[in-house]
The first five atom37 places (N, CA, C, CB, O) and aatype in JSON, in Angstrom:
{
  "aatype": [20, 20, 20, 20, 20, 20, 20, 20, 20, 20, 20, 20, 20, 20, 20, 20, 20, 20, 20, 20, 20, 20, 20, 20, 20, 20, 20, 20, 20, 20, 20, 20, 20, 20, 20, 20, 20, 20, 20, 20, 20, 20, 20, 20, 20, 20, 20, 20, 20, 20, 20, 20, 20, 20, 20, 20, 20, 20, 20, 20, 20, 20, 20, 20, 20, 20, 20, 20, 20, 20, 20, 20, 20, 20, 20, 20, 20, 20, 20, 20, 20, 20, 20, 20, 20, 20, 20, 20, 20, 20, 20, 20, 20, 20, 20, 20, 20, 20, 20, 20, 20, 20, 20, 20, 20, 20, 20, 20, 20, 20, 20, 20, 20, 20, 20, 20, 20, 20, 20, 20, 20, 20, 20, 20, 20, 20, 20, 20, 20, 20, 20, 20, 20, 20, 20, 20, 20, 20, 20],
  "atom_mask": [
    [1, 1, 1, 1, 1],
    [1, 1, 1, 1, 1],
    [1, 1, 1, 1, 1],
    [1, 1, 1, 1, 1],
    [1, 1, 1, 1, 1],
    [1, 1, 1, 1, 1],
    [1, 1, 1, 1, 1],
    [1, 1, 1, 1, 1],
    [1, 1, 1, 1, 1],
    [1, 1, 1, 1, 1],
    [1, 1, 1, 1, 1],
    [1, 1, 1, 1, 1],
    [1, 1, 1, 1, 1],
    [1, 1, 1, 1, 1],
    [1, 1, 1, 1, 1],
    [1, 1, 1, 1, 1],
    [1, 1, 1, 1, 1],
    [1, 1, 1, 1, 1],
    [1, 1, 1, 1, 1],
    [1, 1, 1, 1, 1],
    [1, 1, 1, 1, 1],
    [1, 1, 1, 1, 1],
    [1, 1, 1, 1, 1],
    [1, 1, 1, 1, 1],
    [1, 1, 1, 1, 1],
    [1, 1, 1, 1, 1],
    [1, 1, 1, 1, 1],
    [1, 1, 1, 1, 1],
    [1, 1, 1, 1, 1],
    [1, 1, 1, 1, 1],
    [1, 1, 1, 1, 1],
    [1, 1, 1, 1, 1],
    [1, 1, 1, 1, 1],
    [1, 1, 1, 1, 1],
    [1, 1, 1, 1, 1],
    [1, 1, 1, 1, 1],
    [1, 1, 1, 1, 1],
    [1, 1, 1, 1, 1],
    [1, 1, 1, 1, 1],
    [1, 1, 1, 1, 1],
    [1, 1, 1, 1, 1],
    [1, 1, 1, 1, 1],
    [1, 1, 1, 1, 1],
    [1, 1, 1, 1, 1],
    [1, 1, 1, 1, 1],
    [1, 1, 1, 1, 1],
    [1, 1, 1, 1, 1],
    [1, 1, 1, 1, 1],
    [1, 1, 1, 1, 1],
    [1, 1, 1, 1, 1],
    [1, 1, 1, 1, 1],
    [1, 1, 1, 1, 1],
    [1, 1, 1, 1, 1],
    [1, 1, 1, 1, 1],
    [1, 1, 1, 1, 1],
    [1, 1, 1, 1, 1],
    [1, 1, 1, 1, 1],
    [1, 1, 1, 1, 1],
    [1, 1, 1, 1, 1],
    [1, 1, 1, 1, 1],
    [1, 1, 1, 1, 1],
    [1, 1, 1, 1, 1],
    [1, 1, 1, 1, 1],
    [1, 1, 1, 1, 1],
    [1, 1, 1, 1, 1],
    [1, 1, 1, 1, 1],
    [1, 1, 1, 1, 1],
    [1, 1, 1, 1, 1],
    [1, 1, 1, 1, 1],
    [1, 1, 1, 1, 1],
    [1, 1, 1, 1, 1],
    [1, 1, 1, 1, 1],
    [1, 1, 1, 1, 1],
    [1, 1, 1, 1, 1],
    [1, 1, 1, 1, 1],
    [1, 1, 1, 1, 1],
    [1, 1, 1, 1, 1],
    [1, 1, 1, 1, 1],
    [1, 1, 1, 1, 1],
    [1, 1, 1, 1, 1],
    [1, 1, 1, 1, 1],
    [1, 1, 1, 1, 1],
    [1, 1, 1, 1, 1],
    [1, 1, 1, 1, 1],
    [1, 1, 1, 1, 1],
    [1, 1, 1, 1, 1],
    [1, 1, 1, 1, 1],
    [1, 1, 1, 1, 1],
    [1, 1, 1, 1, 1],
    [1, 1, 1, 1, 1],
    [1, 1, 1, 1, 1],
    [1, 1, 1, 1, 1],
    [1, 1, 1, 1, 1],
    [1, 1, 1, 1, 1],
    [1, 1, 1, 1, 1],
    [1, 1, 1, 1, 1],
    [1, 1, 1, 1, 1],
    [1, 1, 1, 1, 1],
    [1, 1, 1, 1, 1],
    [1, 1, 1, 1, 1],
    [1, 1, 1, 1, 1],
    [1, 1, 1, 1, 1],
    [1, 1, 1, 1, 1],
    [1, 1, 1, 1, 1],
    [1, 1, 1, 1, 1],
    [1, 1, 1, 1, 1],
    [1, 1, 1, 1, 1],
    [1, 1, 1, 1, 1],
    [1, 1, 1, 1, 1],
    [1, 1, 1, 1, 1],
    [1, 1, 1, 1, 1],
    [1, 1, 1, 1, 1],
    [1, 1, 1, 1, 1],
    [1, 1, 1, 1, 1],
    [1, 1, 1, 1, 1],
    [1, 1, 1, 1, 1],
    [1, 1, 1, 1, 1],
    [1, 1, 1, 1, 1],
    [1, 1, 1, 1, 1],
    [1, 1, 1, 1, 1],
    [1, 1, 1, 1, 1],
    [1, 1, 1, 1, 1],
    [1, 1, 1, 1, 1],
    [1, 1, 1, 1, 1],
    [1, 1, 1, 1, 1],
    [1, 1, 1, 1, 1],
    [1, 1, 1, 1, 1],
    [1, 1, 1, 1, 1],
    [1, 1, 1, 1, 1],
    [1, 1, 1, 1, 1],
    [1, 1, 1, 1, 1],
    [1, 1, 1, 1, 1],
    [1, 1, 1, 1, 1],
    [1, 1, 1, 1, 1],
    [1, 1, 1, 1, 1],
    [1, 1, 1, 1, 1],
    [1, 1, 1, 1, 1],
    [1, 1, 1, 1, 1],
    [1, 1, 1, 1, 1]
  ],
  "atom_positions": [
    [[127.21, 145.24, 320.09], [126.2, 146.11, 319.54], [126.83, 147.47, 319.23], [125.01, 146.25, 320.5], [127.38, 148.15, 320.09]],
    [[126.71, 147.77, 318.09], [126.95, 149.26, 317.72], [126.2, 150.41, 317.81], [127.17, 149.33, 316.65], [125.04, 150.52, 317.41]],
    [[126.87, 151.27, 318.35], [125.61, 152.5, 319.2], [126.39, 153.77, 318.89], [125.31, 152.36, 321.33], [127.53, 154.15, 319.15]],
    [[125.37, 154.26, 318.25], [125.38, 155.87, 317.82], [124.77, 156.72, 319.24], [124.17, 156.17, 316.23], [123.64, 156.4, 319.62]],
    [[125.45, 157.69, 319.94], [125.41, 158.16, 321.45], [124.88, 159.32, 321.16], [126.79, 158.29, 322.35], [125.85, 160.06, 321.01]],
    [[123.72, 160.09, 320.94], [123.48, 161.74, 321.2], [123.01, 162.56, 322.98], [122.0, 162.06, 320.05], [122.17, 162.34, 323.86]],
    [[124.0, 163.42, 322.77], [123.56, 163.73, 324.31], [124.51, 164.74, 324.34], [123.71, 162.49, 325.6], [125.42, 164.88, 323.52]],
    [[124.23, 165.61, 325.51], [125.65, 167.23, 325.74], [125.48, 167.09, 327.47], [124.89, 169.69, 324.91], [126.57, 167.09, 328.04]],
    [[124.53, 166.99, 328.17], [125.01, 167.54, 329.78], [125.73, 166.72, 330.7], [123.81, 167.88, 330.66], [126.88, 166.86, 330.29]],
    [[125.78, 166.11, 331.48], [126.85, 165.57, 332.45], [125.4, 164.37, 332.7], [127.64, 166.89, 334.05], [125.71, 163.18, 332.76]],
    [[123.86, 164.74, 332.85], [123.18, 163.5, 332.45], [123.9, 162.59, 331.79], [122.13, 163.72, 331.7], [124.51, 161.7, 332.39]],
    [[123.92, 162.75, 330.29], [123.89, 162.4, 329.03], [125.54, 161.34, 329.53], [123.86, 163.97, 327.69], [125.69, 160.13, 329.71]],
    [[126.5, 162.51, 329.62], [128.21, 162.16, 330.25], [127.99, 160.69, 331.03], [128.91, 163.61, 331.69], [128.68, 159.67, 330.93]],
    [[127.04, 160.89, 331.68], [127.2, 159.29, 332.41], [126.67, 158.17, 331.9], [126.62, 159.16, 333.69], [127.05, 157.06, 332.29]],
    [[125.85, 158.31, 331.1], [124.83, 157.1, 330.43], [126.37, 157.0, 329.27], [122.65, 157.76, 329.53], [126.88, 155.94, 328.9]],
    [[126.68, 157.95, 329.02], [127.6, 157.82, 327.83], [129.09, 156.98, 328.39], [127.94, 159.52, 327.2], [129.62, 156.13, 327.68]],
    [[129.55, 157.32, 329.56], [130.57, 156.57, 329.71], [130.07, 154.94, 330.59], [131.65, 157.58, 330.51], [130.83, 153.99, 330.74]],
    [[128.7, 155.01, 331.03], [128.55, 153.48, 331.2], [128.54, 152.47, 329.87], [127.19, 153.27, 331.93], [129.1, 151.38, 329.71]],
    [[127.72, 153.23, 328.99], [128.38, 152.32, 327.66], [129.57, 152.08, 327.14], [128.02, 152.67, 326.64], [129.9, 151.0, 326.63]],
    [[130.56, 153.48, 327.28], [131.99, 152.99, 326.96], [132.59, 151.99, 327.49], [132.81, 153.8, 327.15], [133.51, 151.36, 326.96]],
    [[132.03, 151.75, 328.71], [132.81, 150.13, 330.07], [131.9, 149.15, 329.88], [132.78, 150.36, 332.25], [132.26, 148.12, 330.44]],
    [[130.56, 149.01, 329.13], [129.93, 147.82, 328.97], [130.56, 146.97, 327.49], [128.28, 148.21, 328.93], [130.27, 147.29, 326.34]],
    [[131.39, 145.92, 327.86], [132.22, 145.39, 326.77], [131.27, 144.89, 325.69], [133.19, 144.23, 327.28], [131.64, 144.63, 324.54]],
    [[129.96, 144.77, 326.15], [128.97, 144.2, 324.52], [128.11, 145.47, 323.79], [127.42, 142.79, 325.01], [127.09, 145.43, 323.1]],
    [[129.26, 147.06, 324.36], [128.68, 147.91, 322.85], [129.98, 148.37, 322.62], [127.35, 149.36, 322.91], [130.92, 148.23, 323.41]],
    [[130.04, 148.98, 321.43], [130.88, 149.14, 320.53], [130.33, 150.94, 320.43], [130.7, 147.92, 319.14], [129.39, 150.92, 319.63]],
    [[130.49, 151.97, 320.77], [130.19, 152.92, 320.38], [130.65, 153.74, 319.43], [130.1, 153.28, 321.06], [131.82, 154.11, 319.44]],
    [[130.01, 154.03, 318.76], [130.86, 154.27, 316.96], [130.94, 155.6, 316.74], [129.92, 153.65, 315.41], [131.59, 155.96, 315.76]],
    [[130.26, 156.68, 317.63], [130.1, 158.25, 317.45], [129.29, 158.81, 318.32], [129.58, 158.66, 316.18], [128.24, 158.27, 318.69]],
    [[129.79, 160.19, 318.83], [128.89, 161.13, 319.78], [128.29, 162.25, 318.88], [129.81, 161.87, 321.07], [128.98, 162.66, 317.95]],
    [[127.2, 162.71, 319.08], [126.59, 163.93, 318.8], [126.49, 164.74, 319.2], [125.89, 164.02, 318.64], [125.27, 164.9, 319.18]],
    [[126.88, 165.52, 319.62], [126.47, 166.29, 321.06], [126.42, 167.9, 320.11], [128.04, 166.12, 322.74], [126.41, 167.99, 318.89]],
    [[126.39, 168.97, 321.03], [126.1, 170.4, 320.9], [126.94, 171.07, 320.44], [125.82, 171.0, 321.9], [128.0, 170.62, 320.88]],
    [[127.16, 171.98, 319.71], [129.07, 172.94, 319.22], [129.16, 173.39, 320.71], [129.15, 174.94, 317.67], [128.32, 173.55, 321.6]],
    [[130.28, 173.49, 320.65], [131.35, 174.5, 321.36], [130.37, 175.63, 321.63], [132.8, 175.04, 320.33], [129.65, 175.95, 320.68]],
    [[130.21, 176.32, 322.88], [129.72, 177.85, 323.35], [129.95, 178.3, 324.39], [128.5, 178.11, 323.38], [130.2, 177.63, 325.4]],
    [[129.88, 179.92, 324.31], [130.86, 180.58, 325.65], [129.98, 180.03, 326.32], [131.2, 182.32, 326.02], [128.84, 179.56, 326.28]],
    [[131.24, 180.29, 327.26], [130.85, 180.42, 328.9], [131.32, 181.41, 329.44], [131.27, 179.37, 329.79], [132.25, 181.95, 328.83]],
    [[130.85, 182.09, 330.9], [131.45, 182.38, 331.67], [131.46, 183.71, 331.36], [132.44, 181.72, 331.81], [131.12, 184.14, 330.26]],
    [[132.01, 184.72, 332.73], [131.93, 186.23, 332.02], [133.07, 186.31, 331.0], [132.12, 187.56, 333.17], [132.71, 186.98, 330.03]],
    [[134.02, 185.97, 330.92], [134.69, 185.8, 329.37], [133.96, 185.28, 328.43], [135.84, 184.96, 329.29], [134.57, 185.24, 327.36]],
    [[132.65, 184.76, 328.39], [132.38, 183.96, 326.79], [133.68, 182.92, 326.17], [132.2, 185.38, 325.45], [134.36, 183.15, 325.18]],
    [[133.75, 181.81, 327.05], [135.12, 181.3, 326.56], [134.44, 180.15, 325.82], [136.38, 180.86, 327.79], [133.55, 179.41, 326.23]],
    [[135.18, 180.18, 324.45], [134.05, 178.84, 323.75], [134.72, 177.33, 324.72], [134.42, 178.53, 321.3], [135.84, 176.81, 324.75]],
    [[133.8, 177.1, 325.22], [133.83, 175.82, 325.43], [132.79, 174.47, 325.07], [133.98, 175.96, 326.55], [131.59, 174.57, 324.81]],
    [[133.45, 173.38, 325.13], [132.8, 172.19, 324.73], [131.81, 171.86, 325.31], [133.45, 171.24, 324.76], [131.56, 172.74, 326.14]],
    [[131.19, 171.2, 325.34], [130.1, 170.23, 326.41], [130.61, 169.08, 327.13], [128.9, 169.54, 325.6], [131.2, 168.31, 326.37]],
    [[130.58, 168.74, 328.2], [131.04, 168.26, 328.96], [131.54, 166.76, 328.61], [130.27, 168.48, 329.86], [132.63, 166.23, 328.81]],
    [[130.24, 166.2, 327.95], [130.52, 164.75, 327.1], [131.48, 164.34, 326.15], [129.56, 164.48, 326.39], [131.61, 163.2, 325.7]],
    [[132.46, 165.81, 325.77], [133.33, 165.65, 324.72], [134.64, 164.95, 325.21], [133.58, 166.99, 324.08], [135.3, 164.19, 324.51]],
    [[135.05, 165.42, 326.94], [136.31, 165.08, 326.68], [136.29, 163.15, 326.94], [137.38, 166.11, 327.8], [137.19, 162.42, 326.55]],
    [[135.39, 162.81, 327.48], [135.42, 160.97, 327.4], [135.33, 160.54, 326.32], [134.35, 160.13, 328.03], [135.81, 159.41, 326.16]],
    [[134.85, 161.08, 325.41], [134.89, 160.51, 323.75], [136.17, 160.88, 323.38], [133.73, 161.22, 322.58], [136.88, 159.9, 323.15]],
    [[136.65, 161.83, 323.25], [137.85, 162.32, 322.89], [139.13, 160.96, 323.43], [137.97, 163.97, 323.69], [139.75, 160.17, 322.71]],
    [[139.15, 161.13, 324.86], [139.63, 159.91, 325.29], [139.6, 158.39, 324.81], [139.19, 159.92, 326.24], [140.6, 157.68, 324.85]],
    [[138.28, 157.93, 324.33], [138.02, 157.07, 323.66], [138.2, 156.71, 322.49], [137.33, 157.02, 323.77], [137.95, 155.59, 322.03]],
    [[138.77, 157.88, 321.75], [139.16, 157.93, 320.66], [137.3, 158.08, 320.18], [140.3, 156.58, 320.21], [137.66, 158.61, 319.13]],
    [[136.53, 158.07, 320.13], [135.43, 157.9, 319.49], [135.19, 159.21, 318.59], [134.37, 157.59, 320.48], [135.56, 160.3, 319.01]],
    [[134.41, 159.05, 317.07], [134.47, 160.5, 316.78], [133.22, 161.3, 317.04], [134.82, 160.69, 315.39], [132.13, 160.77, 317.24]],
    [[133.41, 162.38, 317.04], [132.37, 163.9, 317.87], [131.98, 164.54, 316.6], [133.42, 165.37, 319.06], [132.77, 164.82, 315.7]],
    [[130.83, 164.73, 316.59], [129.86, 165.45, 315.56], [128.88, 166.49, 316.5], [128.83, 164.18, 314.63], [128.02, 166.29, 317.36]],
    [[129.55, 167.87, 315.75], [128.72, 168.65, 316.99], [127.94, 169.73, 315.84], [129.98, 169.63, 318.48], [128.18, 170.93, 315.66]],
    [[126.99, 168.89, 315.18], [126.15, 169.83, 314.39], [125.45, 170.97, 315.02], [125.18, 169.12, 313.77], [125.22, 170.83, 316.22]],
    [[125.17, 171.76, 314.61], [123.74, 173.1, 314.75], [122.74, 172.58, 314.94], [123.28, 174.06, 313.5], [122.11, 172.63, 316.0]],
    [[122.24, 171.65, 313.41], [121.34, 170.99, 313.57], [121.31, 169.51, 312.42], [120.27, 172.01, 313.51], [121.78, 169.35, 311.3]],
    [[120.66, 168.75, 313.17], [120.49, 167.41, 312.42], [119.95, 167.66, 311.09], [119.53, 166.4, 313.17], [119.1, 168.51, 310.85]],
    [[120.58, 166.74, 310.09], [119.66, 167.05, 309.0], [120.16, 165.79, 308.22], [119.8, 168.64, 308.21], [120.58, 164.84, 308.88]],
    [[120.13, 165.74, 306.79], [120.47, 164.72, 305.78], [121.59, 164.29, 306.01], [120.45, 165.08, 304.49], [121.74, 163.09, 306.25]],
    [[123.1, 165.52, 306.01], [124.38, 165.49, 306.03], [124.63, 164.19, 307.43], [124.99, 167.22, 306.24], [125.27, 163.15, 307.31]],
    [[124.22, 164.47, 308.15], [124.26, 163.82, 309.53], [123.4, 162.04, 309.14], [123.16, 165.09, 310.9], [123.78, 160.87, 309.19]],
    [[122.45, 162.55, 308.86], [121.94, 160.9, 307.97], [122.56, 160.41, 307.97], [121.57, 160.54, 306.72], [122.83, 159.68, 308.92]],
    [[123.37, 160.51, 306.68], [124.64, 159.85, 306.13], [125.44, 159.7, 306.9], [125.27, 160.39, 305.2], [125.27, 158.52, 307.2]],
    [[126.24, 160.05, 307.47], [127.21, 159.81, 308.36], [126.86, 158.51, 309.36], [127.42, 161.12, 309.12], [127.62, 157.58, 309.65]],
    [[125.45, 158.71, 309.82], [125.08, 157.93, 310.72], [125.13, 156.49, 309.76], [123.65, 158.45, 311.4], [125.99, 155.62, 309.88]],
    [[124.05, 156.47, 308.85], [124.15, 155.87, 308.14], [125.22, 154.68, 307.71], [123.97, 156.59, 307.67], [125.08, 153.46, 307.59]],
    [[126.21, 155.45, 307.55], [127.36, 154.35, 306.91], [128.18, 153.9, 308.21], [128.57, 155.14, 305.62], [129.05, 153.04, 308.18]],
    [[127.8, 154.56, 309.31], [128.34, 153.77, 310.4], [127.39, 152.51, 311.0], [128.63, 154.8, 311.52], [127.66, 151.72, 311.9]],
    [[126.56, 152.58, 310.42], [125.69, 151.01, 310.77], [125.54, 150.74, 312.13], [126.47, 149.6, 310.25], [126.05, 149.78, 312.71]],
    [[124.76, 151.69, 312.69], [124.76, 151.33, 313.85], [123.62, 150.17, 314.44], [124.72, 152.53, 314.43], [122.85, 149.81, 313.54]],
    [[123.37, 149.49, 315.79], [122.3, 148.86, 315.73], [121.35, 149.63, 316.2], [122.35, 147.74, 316.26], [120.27, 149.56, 315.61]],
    [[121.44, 150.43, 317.23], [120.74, 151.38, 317.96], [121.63, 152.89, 317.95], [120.51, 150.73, 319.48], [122.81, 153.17, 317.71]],
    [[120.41, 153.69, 318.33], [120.92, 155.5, 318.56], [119.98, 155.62, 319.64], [120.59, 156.9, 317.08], [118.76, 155.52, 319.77]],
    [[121.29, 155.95, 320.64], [120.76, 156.0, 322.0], [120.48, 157.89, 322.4], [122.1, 155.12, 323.13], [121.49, 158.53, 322.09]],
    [[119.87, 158.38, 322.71], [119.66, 159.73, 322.8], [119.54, 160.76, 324.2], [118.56, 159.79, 322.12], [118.47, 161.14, 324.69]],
    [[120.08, 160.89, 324.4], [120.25, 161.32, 326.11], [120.24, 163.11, 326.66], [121.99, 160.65, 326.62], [121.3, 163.49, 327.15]],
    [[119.36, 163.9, 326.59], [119.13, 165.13, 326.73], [120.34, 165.85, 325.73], [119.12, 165.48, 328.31], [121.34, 166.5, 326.01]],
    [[119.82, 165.47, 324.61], [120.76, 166.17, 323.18], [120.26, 167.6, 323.27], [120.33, 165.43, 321.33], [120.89, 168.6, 323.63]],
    [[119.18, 167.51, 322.94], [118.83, 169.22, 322.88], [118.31, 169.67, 321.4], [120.38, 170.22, 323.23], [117.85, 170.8, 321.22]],
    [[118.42, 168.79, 320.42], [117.45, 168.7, 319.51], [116.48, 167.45, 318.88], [118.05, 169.17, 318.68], [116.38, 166.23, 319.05]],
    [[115.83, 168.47, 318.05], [115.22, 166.95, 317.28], [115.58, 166.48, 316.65], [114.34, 166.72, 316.69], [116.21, 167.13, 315.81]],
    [[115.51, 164.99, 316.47], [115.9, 163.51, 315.54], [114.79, 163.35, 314.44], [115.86, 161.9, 316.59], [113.66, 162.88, 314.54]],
    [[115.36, 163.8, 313.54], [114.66, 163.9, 312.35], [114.09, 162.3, 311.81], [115.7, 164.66, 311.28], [114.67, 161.25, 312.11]],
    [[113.07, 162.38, 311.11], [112.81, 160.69, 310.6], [113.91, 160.21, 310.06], [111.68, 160.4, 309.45], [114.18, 159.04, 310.3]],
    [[114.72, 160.93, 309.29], [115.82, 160.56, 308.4], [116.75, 159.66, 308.81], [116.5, 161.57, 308.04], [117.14, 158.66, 308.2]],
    [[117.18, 160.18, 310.18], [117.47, 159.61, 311.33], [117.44, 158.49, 312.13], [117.15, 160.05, 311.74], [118.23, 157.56, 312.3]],
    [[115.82, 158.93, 312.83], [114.96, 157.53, 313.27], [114.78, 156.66, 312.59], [113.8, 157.6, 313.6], [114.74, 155.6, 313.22]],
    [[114.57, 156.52, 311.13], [114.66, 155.38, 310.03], [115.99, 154.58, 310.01], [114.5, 156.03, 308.57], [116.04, 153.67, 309.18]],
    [[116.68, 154.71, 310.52], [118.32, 154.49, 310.43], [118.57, 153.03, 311.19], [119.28, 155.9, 311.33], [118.85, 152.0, 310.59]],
    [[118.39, 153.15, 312.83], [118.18, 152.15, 313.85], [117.52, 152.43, 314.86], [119.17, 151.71, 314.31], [117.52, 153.66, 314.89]],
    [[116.85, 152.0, 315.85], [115.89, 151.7, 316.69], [116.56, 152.95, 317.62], [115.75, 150.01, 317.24], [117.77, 153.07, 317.4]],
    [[116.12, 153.7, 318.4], [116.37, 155.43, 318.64], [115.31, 155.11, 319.75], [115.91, 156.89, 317.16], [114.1, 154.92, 319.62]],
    [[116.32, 155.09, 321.22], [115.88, 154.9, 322.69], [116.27, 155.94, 323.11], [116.36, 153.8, 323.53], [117.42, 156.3, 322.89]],
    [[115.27, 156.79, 323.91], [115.42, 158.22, 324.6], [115.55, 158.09, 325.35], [114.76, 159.11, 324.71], [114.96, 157.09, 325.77]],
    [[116.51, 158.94, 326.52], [116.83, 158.63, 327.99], [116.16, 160.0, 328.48], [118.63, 158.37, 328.43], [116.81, 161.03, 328.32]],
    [[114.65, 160.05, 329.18], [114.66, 161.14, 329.72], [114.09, 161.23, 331.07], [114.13, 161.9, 328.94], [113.07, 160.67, 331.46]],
    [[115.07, 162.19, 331.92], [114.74, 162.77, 332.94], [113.45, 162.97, 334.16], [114.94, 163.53, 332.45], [113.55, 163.52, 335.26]],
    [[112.26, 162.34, 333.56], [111.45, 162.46, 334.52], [110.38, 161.22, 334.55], [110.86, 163.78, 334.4], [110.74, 160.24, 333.9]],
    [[109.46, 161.16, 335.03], [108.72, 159.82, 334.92], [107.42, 160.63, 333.92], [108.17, 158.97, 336.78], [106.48, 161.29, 334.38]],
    [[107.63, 160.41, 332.71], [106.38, 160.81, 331.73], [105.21, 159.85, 332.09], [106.77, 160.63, 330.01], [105.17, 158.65, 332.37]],
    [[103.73, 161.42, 331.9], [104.38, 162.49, 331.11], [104.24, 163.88, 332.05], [103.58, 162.64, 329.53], [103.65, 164.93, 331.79]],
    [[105.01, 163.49, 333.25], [105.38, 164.87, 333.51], [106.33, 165.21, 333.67], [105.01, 165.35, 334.26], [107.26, 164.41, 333.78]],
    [[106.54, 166.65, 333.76], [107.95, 167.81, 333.71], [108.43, 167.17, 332.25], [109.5, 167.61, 335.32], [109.21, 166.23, 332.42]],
    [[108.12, 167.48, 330.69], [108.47, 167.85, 329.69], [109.26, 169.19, 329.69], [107.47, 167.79, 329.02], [109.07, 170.24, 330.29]],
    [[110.19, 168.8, 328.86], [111.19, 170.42, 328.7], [112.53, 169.43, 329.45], [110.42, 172.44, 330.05], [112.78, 168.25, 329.73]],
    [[113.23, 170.97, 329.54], [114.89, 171.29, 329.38], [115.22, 170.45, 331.17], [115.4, 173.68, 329.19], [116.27, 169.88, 331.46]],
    [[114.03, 170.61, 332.12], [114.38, 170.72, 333.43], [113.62, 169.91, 334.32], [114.32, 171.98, 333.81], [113.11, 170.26, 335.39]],
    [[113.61, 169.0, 333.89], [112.25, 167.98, 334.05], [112.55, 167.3, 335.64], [112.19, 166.49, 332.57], [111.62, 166.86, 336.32]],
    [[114.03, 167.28, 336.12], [114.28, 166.67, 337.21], [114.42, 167.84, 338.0], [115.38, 165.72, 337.19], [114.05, 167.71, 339.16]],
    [[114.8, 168.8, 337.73], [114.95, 170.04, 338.46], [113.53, 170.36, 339.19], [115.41, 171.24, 337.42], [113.53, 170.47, 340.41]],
    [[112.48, 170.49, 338.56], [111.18, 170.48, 338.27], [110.56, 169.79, 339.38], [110.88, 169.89, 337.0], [110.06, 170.26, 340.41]],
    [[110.71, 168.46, 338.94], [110.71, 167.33, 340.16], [111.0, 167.74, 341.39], [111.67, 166.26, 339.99], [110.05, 167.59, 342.16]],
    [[111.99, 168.22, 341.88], [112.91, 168.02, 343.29], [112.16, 169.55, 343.5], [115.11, 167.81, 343.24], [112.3, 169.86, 344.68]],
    [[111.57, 170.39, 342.91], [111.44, 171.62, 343.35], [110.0, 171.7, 343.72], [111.89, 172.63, 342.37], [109.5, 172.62, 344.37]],
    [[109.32, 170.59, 343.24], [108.15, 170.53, 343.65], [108.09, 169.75, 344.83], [107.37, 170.12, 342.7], [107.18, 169.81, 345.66]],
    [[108.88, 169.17, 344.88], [108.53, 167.43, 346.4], [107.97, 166.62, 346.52], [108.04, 167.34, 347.58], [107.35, 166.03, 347.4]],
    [[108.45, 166.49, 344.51], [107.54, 164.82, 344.28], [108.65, 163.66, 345.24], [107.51, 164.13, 341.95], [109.86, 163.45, 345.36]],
    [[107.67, 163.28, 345.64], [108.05, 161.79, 346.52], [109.12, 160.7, 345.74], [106.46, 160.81, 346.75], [109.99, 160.01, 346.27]],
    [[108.72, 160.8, 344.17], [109.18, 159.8, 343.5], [109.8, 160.74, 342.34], [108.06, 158.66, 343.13], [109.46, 161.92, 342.29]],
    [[110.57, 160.26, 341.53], [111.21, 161.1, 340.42], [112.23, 159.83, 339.7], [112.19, 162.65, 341.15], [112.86, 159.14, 340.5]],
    [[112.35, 159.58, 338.44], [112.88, 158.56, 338.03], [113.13, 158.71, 336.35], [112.01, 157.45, 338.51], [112.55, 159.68, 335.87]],
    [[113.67, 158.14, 335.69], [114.05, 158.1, 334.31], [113.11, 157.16, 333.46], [115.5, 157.64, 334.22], [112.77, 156.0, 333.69]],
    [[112.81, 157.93, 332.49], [111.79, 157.12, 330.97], [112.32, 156.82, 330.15], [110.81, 157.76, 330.11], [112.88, 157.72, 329.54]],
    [[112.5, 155.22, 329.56], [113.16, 155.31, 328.15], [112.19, 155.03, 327.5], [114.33, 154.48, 327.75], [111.38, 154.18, 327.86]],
    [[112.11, 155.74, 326.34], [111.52, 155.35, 324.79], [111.75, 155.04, 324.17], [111.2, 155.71, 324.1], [112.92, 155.43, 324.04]],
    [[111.36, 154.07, 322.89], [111.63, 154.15, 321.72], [111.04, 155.07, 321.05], [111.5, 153.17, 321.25], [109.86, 155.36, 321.23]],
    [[111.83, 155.68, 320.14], [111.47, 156.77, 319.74], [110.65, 156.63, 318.05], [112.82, 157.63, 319.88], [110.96, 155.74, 317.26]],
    [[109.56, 157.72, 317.75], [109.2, 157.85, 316.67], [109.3, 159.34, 316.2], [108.05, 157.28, 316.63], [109.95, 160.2, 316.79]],
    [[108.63, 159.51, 315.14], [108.28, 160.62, 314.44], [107.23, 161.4, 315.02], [107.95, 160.29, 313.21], [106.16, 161.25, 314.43]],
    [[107.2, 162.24, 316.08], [105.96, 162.75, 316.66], [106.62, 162.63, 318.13], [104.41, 161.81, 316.29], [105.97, 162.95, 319.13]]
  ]
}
């Protein structure tokens, strides 16, 4: 199976390298976030998910933002699925029209929406806390 990977945090890093070791996907490209400082230097750095792709040889697309240009790209890589894992933006229809677009997120919906949804979780003392996948639409 061919799988288009979007995702940037060390979440995302692990869902991303269990697919690289599952021998029935084929991962064809990462999406992840540009380069931004860090640190009291502002040192541009990557997102964490870059250097296992890099390793993998796989190629890295670190748009601003999704749009047509990115379509295409996706596009002619034919993927079967676009797996999406706390990317940090939205997946345009252009996009979602492409292949079947499964969200990996962070909390048991629909609560703790947003950036911090497990953080959220553990800070409150929910008993239970667990991961949602979706298929994703327009909305």
């Amino acid at each position: 199976m061919r799988v288009v990977f979007m995702g940037t945090p060390d979440f995302a890093r692990t869902i991303f390298e269990a697919l690289l070791d599952d021998p029935g996907v084929e991962v064809v490209a990462l999406f992840t976030q540009p380069d931004r400082p860090v640190g009291r230097k502002q040192i541009l750095t990557p997102p964490v998910i870059v250097e296992p792709a890099r390793k993998a040889g796989i190629a890295i697309y670190q748009p601003e933002r999704l749009d047509d240009t990115q379509a295409a790209i996706i596009r002619d890589l034919k993927p079967d699925m676009i797996v999406v894992a706390a990317f940090g933006q939205l997946v345009p229809a252009s996009i979602l029209s492409i292949a079947p677009c499964i969200n990996l997120h962070t909390s048991l919906l629909p609560a703790y929406r947003g950036a911090s949804p497990l953080q959220e979780s553990l800070l409150r003392g929910d008993r239970y806390c667990g991961v949602t996948a979706m298929l994703m639409d327009e909305g």
